[in-house]
N, C-alpha and C positions, 0 to 999 in steps of 0.2 A: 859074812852075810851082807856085808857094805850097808848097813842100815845108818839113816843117817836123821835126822830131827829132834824134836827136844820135848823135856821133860820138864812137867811143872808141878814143884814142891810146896805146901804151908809149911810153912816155918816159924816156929815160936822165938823169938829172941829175948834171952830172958834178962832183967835189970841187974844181975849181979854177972854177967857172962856168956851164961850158961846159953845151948842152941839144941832145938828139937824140932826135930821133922814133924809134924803132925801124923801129917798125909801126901801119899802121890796123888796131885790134884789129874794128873796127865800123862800117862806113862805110855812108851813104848815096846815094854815086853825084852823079853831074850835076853835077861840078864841087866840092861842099862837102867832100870828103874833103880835098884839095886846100887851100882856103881855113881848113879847120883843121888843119893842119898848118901854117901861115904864120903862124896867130895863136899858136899852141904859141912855134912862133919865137921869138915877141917878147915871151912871159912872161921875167919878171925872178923870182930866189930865192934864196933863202939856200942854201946846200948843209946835206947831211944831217949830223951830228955822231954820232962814235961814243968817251966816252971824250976827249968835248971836241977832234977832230981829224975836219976835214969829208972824207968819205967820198961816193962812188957811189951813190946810190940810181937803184931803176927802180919808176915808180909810175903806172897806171892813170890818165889825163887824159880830163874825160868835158866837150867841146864840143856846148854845147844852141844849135840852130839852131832858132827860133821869130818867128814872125812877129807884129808890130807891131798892133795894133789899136788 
């Protein structure tokens, strides 16, 4: 389908690890909403610090789907 632009995820980052999609703030359809939400997944990160003690954050994840040339 050559479809190409990007996807923007909430994202919960949680103080002990843990990572959750909220919601598709912005999606493209055809499957890629989908597939970025998988690769969200598999992001690795430090948690937030507040006062040197890792806290919750929820922060705007912007997935660019672009084609190869």
């Amino acid at each position: 389908m050559k479809l190409e632009g990007e996807v923007l995820l909430e994202v919960m980052f949680g103080a002990r690890g843990q990572l959750q999609v909220n919601r598709v703030v912005r999606g493209l359809g055809h499957g890629l909403d989908e597939s970025a939400v998988a690769a969200a997944n598999q992001m690795r990160f430090k948690p937030a610090l507040r006062n040197g003690v890792p806290v919750d954050s929820t922060a705007i994840v912007h997935v660019v789907f672009q084609l190869a040339y």
